[in-house]
C-alpha positions in Angstrom: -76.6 37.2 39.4 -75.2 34.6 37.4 -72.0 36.5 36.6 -70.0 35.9 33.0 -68.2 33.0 31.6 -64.6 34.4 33.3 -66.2 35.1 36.8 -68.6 32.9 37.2 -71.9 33.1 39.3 -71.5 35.4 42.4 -72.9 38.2 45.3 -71.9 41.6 44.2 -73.3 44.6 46.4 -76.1 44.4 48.3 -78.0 47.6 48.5 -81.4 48.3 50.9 -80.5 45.6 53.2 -82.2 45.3 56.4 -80.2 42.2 58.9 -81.2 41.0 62.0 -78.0 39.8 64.4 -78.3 37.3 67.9 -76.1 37.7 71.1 -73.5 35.8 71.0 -74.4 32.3 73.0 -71.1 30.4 74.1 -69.2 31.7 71.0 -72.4 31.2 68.9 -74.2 33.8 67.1 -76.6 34.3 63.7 -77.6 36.9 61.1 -80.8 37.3 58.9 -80.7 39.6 56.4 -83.5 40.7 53.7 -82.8 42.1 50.9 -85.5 44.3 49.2 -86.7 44.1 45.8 -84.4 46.2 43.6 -85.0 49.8 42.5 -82.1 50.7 40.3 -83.2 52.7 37.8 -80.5 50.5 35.7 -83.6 47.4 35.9 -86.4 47.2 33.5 -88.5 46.0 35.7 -87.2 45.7 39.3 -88.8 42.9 41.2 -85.6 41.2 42.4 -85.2 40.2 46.0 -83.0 38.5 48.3 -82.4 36.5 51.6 -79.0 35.2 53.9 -79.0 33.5 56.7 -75.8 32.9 58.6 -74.5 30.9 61.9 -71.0 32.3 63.6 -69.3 30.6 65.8 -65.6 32.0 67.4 -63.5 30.5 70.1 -60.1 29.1 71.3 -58.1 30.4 68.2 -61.1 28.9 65.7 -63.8 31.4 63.9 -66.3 29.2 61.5 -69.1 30.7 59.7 -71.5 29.0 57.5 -74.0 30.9 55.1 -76.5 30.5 52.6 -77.6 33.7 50.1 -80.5 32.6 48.1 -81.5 35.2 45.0 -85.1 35.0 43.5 -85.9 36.5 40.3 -89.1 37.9 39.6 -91.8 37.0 36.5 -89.3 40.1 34.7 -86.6 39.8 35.8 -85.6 43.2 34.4 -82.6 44.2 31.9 -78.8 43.6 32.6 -76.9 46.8 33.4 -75.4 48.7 30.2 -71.2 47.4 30.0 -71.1 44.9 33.0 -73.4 41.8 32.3 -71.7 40.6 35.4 -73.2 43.2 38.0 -76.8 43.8 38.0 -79.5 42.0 39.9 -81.4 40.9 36.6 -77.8 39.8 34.6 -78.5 36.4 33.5 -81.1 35.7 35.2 -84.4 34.1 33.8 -88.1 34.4 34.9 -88.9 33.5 38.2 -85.3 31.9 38.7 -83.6 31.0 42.5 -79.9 30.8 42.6 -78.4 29.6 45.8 -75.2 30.7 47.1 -73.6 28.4 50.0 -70.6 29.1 51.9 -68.4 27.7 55.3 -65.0 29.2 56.2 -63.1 29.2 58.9 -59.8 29.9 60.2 -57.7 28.6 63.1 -54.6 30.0 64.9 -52.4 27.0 65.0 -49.9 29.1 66.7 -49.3 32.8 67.2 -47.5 33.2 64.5 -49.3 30.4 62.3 -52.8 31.4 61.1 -54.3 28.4 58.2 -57.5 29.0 56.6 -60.2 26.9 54.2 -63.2 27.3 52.6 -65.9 25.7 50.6 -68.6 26.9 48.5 -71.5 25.9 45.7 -73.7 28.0 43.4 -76.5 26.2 42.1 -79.4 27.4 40.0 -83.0 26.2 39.3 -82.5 26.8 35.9 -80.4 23.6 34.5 -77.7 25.7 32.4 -77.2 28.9 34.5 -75.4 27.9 37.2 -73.6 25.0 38.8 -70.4 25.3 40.9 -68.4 24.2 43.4 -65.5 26.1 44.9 -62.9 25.4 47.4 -60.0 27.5 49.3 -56.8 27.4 51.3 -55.2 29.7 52.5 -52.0 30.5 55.6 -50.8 33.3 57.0 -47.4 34.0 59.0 -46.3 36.2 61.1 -42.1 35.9 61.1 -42.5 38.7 63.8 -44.7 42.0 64.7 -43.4 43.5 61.4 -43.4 41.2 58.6 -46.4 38.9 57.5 -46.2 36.4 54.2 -49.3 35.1 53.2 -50.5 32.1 51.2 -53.8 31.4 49.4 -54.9 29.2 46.5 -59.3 28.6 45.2 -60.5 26.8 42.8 -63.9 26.7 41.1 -65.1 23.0 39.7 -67.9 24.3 36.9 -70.6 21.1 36.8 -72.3 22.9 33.5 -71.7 21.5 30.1 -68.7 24.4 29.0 -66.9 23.0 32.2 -65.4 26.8 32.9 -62.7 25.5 36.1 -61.0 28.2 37.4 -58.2 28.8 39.1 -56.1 31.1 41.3 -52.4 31.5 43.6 -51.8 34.6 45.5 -49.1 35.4 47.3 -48.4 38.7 49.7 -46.2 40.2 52.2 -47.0 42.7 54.6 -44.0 45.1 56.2 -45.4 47.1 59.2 -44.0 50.6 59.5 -46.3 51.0 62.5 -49.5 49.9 63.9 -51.2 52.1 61.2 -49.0 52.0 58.1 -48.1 48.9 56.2 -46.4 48.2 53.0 -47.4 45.3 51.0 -47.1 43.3 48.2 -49.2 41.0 46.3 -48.5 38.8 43.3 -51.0 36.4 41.6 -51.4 33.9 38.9 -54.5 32.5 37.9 -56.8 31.0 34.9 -60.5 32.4 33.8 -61.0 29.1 32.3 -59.2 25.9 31.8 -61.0 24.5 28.8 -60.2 28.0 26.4 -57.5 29.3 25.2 -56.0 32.8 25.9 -58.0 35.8 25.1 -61.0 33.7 24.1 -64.3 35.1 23.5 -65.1 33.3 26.5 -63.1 34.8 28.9 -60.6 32.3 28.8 -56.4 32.5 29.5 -54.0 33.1 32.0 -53.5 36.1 33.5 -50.7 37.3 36.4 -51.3 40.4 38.5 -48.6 42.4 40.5 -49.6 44.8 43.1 -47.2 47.3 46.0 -48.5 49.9 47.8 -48.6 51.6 51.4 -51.8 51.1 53.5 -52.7 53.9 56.2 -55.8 53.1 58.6 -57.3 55.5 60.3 
């Protein structure tokens, strides 16, 4: 969908999915996916659908993958979901409207203790004021040894429409390994929903900070 004015246009969930994944060729691999037409009983009229098609590549310390989600409306595009304008398959959307989400990341190990990471990203629309993005992400990982991790990572979203929503956002976390399975962490962030409005705008604009510690068990 085309999200809200905070969060901008972006994939959530992606229900009834049926992907179609290569051998990997020489560190080279793809995925097709089809989305079906949407059946939530939370849509009006559900006649939604969806496509991605992605190319992989891994090897020598460098993973890249590149990937484009493309989002077609239907003639009814159906009703929003009830509290979260930002979540359902018809939220925002307009008759017969494509949005196209593109995507490349990758991530190289530098050393074995040095991982760095970047991505870019756009989000455009075929209808002229729904959506029009560009995004773009950095990110580094260290490993100081097998039980402590810090971690680095900053985005930021350039908004082409006319309310020029940029966003912004700086995380920083540590990881503390107890044992291969446990881990405590801790995570701090400090962002903006929107440069161009003031805090606790009806637009979803302001700084915010977030704080996070925990213990993570896999299993």
């Amino acid at each position: 969908g085309n999200g809200t004015a905070a969060s901008g246009a972006r994939v959530v969930r992606a229900n009834n999915t049926l992907s179609l994944e290569t051998d990997v060729f020489n560190g080279f691999s793809a995925v097709y996916s089809m989305i079906s037409k949407n059946s939530d009983p939370g849509e009006a009229n559900p006649n939604n659908g969806a496509e991605e098609i992605a190319l992989r590549y891994s090897g020598m310390g460098l993973n890249v993958v590149a990937s484009q989600f493309k989002f077609k409306a239907g003639a009814t595009p159906g009703a929003a979901y009830t509290g979260d304008a930002g979540t359902g398959t018809g939220a925002g959307l307009a008759a017969n409207e494509e949005v196209k989400h593109t995507l490349v990341g990758a991530n190289y190990a530098l050393t074995s203790n040095l991982t760095l990471m970047g991505g870019f990203g756009s989000t455009k629309s075929s209808q002229a004021l729904a959506a029009d993005s560009t995004n773009r992400n950095i990110a580094v990982r260290y490993a100081m040894n097998s039980a402590v991790a810090f971690m680095a990572n900053h985005v930021r979203v350039d908004d082409q429409l006319a309310a020029n929503r940029d966003r912004a956002l700086t995380g920083l976390g540590v990881d503390y390994a107890l044992s291969k399975r446990s881990t405590i962490y801790g995570r701090y962030e400090y962002g903006d929903h929107n440069k161009a409005a003031t805090s606790g705008a009806a637009d979803g604009g302001g700084k915010f900070t977030n704080y996070g510690v925990g213990l993570r068990h896999t299993f």
